[in-house]
N, CA, C and O atoms as a GROMACS GRO file, in nm:
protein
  584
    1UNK      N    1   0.084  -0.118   0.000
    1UNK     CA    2   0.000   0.000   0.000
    1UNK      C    3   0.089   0.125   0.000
    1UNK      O    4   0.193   0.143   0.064
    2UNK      N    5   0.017   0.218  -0.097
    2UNK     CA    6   0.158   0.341  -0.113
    2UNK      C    7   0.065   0.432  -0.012
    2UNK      O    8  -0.056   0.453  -0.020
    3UNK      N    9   0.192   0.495   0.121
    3UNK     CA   10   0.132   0.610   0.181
    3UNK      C   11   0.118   0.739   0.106
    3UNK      O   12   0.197   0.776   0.019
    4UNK      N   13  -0.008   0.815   0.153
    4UNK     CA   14  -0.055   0.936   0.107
    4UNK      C   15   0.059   1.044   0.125
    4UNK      O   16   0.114   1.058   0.234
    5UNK      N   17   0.094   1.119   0.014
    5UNK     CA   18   0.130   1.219   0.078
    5UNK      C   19   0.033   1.310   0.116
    5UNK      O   20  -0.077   1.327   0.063
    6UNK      N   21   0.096   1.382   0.236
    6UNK     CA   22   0.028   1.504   0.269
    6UNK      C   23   0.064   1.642   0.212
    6UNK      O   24   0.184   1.669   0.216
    7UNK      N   25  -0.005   1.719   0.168
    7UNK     CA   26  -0.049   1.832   0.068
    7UNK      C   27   0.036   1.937   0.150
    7UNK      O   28  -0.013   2.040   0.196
    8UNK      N   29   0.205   1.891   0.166
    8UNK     CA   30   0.239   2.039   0.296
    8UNK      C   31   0.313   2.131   0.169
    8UNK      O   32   0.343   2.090   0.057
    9UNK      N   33   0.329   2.246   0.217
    9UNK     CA   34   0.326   2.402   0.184
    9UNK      C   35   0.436   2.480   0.264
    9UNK      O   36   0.489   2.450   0.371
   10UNK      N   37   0.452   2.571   0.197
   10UNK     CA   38   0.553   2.689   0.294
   10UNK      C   39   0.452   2.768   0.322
   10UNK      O   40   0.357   2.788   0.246
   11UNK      N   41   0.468   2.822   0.444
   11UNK     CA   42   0.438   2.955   0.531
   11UNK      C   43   0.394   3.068   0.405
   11UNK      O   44   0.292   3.137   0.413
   12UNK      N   45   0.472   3.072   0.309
   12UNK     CA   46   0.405   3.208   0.216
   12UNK      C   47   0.291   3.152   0.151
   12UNK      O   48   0.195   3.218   0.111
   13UNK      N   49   0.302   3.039   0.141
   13UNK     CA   50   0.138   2.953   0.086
   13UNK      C   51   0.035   2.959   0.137
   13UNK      O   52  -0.076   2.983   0.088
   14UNK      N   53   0.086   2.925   0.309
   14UNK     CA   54  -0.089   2.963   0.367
   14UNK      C   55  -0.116   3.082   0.411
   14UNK      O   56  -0.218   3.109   0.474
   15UNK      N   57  -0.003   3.186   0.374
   15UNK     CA   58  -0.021   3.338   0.424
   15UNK      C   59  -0.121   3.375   0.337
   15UNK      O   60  -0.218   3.438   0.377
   16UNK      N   61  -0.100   3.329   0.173
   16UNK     CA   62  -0.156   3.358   0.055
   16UNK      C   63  -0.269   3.283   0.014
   16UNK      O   64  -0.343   3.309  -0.081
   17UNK      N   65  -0.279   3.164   0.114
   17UNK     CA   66  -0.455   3.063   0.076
   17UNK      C   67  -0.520   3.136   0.185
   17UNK      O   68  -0.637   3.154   0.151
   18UNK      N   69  -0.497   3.187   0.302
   18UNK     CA   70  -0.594   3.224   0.389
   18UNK      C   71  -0.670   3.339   0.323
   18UNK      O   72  -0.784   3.316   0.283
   19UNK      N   73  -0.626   3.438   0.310
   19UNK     CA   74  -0.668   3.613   0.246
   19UNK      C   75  -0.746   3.532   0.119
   19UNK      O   76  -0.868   3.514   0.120
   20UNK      N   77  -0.656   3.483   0.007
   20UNK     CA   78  -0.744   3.421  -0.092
   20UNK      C   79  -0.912   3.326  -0.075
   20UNK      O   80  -1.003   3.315  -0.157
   21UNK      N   81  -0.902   3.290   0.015
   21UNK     CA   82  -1.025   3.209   0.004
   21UNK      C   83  -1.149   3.308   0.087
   21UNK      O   84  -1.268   3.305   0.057
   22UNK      N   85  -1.099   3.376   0.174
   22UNK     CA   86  -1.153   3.514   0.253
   22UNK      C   87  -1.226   3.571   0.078
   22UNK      O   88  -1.340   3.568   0.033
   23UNK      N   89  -1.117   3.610   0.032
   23UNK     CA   90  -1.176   3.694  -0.056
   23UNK      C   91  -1.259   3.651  -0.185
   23UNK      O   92  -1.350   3.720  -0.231
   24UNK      N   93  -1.219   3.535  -0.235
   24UNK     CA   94  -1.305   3.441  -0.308
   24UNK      C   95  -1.394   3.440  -0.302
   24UNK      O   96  -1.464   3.488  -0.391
   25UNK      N   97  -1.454   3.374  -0.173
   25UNK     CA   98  -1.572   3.322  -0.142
   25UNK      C   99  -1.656   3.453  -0.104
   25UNK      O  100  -1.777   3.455  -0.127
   26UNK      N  101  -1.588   3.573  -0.041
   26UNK     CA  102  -1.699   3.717   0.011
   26UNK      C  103  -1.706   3.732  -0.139
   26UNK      O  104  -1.822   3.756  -0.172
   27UNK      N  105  -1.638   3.727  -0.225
   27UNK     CA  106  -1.651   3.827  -0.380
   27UNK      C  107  -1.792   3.726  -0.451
   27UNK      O  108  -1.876   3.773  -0.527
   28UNK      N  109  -1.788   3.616  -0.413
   28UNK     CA  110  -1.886   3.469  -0.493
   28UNK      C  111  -1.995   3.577  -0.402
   28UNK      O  112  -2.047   3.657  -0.480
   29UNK      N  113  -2.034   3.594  -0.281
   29UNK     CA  114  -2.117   3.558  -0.251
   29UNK      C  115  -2.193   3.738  -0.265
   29UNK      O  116  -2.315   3.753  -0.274
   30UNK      N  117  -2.122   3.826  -0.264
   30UNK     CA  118  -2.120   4.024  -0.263
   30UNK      C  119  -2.230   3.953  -0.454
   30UNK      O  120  -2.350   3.971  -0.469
   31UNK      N  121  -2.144   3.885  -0.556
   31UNK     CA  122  -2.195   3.909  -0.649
   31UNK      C  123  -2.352   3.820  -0.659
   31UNK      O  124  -2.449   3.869  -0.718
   32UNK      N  125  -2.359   3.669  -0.583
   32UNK     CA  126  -2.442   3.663  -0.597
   32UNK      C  127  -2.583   3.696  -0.468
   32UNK      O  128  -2.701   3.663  -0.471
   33UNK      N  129  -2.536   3.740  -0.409
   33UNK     CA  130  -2.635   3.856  -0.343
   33UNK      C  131  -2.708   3.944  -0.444
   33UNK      O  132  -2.820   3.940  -0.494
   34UNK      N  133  -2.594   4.034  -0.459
   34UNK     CA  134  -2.653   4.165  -0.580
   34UNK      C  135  -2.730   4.108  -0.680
   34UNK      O  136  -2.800   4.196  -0.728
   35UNK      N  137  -2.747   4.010  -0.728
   35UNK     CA  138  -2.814   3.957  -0.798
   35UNK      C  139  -2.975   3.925  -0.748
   35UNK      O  140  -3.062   3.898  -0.831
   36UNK      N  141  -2.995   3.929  -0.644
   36UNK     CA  142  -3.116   3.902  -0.560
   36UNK      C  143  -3.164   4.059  -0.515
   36UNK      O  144  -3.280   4.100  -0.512
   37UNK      N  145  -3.077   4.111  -0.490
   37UNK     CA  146  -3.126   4.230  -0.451
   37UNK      C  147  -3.218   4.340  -0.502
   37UNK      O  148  -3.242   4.444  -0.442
   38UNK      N  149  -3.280   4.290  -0.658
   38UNK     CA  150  -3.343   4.385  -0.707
   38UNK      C  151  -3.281   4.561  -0.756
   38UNK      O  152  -3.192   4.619  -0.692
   39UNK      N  153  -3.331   4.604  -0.845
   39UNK     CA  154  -3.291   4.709  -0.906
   39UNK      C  155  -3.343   4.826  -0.832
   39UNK      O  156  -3.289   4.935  -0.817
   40UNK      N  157  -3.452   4.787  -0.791
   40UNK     CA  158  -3.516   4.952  -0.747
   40UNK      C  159  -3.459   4.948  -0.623
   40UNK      O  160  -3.362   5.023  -0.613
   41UNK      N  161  -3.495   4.863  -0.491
   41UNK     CA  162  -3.445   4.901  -0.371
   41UNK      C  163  -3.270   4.853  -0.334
   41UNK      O  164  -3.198   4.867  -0.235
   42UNK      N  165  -3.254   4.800  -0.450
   42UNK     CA  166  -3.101   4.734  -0.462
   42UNK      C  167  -3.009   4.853  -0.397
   42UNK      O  168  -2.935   4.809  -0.310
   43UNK      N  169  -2.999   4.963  -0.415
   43UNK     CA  170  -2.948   5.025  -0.412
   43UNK      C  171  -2.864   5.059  -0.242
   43UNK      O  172  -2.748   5.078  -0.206
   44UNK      N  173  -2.987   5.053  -0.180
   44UNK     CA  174  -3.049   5.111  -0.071
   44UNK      C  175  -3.001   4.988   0.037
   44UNK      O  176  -2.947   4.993   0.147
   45UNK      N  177  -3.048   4.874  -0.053
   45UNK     CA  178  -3.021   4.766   0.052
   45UNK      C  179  -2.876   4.734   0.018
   45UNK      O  180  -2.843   4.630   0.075
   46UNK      N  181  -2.785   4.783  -0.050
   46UNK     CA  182  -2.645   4.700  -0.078
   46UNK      C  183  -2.568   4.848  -0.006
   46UNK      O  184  -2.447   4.864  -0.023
   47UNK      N  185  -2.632   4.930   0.056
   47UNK     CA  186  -2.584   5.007   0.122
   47UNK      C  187  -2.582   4.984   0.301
   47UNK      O  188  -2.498   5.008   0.388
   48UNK      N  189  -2.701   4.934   0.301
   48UNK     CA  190  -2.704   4.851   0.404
   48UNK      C  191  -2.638   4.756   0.484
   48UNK      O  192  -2.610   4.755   0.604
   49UNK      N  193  -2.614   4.658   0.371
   49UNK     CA  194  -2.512   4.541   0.348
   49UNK      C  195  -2.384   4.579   0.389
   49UNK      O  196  -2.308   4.516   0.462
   50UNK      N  197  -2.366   4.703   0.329
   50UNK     CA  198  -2.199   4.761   0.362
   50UNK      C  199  -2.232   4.800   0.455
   50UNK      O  200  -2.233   4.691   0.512
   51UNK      N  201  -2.278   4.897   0.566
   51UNK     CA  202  -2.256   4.888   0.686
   51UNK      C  203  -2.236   4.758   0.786
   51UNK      O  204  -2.141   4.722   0.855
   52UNK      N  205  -2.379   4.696   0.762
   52UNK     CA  206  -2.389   4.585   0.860
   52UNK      C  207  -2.225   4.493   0.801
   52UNK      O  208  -2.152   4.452   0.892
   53UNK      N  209  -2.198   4.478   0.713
   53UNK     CA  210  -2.064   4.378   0.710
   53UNK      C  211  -1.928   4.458   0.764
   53UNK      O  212  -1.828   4.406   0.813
   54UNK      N  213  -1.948   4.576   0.745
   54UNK     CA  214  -1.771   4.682   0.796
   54UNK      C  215  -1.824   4.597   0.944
   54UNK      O  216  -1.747   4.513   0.990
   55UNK      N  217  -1.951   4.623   1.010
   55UNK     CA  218  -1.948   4.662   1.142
   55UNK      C  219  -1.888   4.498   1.156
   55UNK      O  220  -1.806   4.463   1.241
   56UNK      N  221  -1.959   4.391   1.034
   56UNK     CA  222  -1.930   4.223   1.136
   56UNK      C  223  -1.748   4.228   1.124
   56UNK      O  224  -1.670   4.180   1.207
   57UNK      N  225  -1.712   4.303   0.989
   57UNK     CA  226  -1.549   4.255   0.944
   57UNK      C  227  -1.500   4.288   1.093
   57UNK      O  228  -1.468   4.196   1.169
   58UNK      N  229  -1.494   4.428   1.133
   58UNK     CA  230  -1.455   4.482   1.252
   58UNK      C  231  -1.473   4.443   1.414
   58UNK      O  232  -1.373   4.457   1.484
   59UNK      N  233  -1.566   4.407   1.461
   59UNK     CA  234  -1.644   4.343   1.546
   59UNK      C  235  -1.569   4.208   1.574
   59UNK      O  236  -1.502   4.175   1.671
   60UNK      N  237  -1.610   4.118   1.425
   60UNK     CA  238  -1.598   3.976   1.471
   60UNK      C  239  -1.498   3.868   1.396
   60UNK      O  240  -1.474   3.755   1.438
   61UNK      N  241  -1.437   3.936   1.261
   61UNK     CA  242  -1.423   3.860   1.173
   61UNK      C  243  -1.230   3.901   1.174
   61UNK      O  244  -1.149   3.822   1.127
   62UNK      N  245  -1.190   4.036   1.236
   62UNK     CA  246  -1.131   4.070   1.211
   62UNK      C  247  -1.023   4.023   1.336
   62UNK      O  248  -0.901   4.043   1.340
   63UNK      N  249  -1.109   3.955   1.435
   63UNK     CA  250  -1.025   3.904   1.528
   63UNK      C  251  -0.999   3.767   1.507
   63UNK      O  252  -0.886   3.719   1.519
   64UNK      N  253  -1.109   3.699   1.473
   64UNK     CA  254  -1.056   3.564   1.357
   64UNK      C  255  -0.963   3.529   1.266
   64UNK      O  256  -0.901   3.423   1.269
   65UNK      N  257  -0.947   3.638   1.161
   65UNK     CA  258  -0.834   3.662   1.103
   65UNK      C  259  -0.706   3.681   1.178
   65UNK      O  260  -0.616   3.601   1.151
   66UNK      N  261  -0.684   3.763   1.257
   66UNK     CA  262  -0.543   3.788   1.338
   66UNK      C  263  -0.568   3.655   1.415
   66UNK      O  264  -0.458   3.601   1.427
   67UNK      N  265  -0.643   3.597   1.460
   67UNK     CA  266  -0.603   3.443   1.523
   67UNK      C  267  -0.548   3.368   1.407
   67UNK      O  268  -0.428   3.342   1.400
   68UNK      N  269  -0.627   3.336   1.323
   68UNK     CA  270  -0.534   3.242   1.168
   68UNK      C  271  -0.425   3.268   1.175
   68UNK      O  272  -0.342   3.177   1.178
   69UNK      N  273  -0.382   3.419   1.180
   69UNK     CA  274  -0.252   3.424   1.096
   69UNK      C  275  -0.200   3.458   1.182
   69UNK      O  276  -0.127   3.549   1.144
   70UNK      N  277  -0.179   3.428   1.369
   70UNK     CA  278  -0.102   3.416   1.435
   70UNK      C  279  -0.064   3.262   1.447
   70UNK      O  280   0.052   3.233   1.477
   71UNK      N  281  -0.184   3.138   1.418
   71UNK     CA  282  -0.137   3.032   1.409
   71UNK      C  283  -0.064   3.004   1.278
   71UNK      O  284   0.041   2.942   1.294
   72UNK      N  285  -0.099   3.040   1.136
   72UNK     CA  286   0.046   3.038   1.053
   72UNK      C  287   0.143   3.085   1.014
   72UNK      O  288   0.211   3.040   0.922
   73UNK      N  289   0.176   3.230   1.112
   73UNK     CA  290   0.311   3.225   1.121
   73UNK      C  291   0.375   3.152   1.202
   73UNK      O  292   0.496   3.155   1.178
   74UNK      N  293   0.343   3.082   1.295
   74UNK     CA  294   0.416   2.964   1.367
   74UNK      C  295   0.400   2.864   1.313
   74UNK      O  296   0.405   2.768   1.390
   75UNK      N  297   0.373   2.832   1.166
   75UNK     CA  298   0.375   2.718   1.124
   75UNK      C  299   0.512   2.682   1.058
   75UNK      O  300   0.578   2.780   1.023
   76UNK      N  301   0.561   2.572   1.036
   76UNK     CA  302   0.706   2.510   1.018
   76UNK      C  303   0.667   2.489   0.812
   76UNK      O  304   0.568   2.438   0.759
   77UNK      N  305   0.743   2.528   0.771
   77UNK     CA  306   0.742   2.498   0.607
   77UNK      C  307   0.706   2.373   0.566
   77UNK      O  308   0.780   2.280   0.598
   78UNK      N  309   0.634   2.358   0.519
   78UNK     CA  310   0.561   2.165   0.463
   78UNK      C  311   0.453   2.134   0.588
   78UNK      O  312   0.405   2.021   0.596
   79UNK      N  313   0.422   2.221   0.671
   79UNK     CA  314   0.279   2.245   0.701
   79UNK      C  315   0.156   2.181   0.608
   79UNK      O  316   0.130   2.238   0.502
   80UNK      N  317   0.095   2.083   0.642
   80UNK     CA  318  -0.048   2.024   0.564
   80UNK      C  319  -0.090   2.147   0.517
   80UNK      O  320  -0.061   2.242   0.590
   81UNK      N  321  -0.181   2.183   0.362
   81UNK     CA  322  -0.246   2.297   0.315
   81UNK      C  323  -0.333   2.352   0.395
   81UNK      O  324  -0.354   2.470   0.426
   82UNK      N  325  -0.405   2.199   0.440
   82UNK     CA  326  -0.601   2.208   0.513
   82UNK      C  327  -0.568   2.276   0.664
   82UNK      O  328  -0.663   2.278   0.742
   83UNK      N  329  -0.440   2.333   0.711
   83UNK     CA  330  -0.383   2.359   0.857
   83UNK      C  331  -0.404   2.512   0.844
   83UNK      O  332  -0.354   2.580   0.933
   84UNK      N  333  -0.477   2.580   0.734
   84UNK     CA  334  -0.452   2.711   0.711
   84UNK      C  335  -0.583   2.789   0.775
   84UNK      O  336  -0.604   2.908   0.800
   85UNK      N  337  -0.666   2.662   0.793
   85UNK     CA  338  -0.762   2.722   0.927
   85UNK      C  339  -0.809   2.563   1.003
   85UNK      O  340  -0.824   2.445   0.970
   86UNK      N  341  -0.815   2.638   1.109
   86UNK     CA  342  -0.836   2.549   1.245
   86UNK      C  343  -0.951   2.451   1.200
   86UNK      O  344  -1.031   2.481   1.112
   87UNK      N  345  -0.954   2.346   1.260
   87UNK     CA  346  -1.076   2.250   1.211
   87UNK      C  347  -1.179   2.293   1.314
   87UNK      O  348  -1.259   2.199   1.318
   88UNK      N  349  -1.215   2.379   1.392
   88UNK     CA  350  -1.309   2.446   1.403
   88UNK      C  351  -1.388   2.562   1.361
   88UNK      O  352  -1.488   2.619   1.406
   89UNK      N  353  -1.279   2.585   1.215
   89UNK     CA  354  -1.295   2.712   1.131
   89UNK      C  355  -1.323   2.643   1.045
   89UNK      O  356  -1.426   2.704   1.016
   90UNK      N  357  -1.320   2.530   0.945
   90UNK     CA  358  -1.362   2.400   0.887
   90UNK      C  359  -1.505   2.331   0.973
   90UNK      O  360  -1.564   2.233   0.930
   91UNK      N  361  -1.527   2.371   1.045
   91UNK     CA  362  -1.671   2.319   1.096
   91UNK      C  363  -1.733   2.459   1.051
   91UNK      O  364  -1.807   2.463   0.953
   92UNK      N  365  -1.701   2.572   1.124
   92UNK     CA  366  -1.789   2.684   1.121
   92UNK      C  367  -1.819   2.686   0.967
   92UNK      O  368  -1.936   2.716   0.943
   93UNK      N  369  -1.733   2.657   0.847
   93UNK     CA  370  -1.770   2.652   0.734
   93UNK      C  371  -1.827   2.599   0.676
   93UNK      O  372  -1.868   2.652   0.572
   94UNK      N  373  -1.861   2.474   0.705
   94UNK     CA  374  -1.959   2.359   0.668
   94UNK      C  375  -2.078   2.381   0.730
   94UNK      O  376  -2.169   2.304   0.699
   95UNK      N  377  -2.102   2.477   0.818
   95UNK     CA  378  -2.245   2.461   0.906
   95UNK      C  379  -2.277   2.626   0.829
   95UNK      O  380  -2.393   2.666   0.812
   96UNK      N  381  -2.154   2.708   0.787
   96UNK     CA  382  -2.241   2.829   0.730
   96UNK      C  383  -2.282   2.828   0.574
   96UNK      O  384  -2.352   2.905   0.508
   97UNK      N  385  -2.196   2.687   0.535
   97UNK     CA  386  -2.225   2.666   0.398
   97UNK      C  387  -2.414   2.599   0.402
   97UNK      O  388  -2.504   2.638   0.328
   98UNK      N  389  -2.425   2.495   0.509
   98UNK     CA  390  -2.581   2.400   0.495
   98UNK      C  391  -2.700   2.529   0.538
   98UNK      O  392  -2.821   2.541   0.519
   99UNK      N  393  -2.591   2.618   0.604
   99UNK     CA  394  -2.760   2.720   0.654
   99UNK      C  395  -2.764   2.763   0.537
   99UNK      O  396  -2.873   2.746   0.483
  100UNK      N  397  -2.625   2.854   0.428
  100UNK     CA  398  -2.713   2.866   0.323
  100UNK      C  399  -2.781   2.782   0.205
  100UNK      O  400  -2.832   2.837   0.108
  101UNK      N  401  -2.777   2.675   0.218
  101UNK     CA  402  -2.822   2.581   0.117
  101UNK      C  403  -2.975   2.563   0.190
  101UNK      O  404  -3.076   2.576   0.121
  102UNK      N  405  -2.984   2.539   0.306
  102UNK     CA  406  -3.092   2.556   0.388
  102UNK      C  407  -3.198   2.688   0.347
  102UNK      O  408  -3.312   2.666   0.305
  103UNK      N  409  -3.143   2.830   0.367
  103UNK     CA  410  -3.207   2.912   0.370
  103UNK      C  411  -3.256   2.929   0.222
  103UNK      O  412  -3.370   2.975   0.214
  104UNK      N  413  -3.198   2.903   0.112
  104UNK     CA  414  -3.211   2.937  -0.030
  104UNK      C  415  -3.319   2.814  -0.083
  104UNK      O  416  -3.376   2.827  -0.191
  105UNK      N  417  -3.340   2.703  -0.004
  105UNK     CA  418  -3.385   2.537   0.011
  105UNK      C  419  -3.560   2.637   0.000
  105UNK      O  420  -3.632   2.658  -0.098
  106UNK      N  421  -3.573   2.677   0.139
  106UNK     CA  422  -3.706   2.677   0.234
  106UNK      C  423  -3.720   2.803   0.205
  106UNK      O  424  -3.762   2.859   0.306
  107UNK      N  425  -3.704   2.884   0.111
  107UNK     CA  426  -3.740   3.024   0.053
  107UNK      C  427  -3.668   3.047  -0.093
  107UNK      O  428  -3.568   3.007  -0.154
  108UNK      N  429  -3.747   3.112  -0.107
  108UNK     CA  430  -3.750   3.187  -0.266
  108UNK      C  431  -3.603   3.312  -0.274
  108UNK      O  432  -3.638   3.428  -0.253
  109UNK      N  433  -3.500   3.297  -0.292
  109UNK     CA  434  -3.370   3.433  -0.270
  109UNK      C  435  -3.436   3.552  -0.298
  109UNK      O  436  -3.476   3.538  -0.414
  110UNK      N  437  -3.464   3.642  -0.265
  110UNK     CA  438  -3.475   3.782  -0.289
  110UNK      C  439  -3.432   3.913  -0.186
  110UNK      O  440  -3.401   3.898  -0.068
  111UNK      N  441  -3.433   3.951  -0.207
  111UNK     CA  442  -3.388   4.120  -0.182
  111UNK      C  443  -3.357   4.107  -0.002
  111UNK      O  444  -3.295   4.204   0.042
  112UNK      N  445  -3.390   4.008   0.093
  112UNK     CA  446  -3.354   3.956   0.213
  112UNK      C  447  -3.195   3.900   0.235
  112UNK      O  448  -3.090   3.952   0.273
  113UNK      N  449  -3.234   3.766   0.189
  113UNK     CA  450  -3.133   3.716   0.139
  113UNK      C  451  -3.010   3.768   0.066
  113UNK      O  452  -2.894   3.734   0.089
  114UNK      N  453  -3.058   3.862  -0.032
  114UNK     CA  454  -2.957   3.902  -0.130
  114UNK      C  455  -2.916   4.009  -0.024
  114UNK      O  456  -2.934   3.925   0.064
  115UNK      N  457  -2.888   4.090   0.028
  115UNK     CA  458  -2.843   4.198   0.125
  115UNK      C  459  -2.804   4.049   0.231
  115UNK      O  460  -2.681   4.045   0.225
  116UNK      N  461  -2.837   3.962   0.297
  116UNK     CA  462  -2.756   3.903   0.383
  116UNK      C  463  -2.603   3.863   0.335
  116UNK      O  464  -2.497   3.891   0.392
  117UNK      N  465  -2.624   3.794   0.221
  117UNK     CA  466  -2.504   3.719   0.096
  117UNK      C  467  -2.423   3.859   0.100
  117UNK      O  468  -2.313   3.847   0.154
  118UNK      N  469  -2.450   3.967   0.062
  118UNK     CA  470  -2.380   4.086   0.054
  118UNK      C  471  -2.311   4.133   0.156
  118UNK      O  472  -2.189   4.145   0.159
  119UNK      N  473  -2.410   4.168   0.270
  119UNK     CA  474  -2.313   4.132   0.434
  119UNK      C  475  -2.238   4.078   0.428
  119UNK      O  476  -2.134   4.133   0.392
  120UNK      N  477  -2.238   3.937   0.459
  120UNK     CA  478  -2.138   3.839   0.475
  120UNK      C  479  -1.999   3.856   0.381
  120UNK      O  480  -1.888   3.890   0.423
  121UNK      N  481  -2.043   3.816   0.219
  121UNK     CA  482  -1.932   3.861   0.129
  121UNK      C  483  -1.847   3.992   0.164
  121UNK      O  484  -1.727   4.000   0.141
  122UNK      N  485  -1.932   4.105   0.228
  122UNK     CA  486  -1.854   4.218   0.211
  122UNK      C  487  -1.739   4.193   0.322
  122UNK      O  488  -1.618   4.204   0.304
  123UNK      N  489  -1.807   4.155   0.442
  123UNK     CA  490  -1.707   4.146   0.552
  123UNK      C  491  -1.566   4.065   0.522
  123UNK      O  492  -1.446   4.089   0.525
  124UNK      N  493  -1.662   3.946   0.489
  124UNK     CA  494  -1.511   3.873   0.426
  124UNK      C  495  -1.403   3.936   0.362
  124UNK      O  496  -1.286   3.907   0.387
  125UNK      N  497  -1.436   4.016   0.285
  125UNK     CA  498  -1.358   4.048   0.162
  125UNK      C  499  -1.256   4.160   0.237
  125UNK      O  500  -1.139   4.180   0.204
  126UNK      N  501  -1.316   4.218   0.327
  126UNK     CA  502  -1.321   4.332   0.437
  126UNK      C  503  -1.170   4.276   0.560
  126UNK      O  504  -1.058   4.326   0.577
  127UNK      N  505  -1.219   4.188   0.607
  127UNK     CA  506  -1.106   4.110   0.687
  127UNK      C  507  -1.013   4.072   0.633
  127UNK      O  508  -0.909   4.034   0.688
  128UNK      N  509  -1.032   4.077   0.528
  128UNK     CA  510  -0.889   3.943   0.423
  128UNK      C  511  -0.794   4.068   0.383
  128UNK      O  512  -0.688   4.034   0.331
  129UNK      N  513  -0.816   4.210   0.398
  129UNK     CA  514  -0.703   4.273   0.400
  129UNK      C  515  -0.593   4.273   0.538
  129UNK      O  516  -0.483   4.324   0.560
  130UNK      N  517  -0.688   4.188   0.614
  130UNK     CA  518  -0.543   4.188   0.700
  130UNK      C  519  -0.447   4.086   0.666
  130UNK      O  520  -0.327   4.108   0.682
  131UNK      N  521  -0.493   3.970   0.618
  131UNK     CA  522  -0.396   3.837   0.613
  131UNK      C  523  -0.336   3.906   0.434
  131UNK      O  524  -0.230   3.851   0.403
  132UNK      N  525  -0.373   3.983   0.352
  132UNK     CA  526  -0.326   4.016   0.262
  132UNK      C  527  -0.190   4.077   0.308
  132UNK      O  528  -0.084   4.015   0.299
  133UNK      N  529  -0.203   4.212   0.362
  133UNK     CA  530  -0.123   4.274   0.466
  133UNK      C  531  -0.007   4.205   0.517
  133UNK      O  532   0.103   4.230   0.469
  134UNK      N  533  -0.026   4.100   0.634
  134UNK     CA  534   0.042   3.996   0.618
  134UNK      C  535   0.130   3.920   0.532
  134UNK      O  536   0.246   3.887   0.558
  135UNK      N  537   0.063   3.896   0.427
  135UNK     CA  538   0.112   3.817   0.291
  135UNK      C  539   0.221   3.865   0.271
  135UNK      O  540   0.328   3.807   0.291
  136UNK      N  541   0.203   4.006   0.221
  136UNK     CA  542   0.261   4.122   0.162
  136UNK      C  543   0.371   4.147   0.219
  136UNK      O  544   0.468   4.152   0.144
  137UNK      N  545   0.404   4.180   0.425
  137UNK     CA  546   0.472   4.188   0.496
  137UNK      C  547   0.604   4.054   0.495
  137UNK      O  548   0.726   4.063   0.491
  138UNK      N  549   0.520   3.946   0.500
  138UNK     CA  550   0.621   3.837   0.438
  138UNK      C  551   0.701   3.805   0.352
  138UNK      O  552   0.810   3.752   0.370
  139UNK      N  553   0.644   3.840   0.235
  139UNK     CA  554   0.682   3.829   0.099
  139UNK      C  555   0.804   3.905   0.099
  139UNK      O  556   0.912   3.856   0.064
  140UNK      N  557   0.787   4.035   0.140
  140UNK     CA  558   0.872   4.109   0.128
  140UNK      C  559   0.931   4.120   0.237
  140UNK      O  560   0.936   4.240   0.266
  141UNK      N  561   0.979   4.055   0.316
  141UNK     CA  562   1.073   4.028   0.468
  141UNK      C  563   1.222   3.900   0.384
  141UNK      O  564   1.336   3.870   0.417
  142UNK      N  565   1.108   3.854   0.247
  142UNK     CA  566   1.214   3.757   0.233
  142UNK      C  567   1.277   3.759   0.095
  142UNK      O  568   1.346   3.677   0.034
  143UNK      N  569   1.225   3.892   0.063
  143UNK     CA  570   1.291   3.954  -0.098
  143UNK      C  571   1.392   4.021  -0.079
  143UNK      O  572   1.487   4.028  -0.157
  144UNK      N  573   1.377   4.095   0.061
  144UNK     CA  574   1.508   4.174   0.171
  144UNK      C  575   1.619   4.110   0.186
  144UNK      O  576   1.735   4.152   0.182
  145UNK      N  577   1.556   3.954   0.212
  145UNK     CA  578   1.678   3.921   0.291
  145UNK      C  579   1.828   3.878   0.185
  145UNK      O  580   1.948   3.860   0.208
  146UNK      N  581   1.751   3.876   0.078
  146UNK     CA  582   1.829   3.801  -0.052
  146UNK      C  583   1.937   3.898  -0.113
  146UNK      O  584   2.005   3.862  -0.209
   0.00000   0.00000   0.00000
């Protein structure tokens, strides 16, 4: 039987998958929000959206982030990929992925929904300038050193 390898990475990898998937997934979800949100009150409500998400990026999301990326800068080079968030950050994602498959399931998406998706996406996208930041700080700590 041939053992698996495991999927390990350098430190600038998961500096650069954390911010990336932050921003991925808020940008998937900012666009398909807006898409629900309707034209006439769209406006109004994706203004909305941006408050309520600065306030979650700031509040809640933004201390999550500085936890990640205090656990991978202590990570050792060839670090597993899937180590780039906690497997309780891998649960929280699987349970916020079924509520929305849930919520979109047991209702019709519109202009509710679409401003929630927008929240959420915005914050994301919102927090992931810190682990970008980060990235960036790294990257270039080790273009210096050369």
């Amino acid at each position: 039987m041939i053992p698996l390898a495991k999927p390990g990475v350098s430190r600038a990898v998961h500096l650069f998958a954390a911010p990336f998937l932050w921003t991925a997934v808020g940008s998937y979800l900012v666009v398909r929000g807006w898409g629900w949100l309707g034209a006439d009150q769209g406006r109004w409500l994706l203004i909305v959206a941006a408050v309520a998400g600065t306030l979650k990026s700031m509040f809640i999301l933004d201390r999550m982030a500085r936890r990640s990326l205090q656990r991978i800068v202590l990570f050792k080079d060839n670090t597993c990929l899937g180590a780039v968030y906690s497997w309780k950050t891998w649960l929280l994602v699987l349970v916020m992925m079924t509520a929305g498959w849930l919520v979109r399931t047991i209702t019709q998406p519109g202009p509710m929904i679409g401003t929630l998706y927008c929240t959420v996406g915005w914050s994301l996208c919102l927090s992931s300038r810190l682990g970008w930041l980060e990235w960036f700080r790294h990257v270039h700590a080790i273009t210096e050193s050369y």
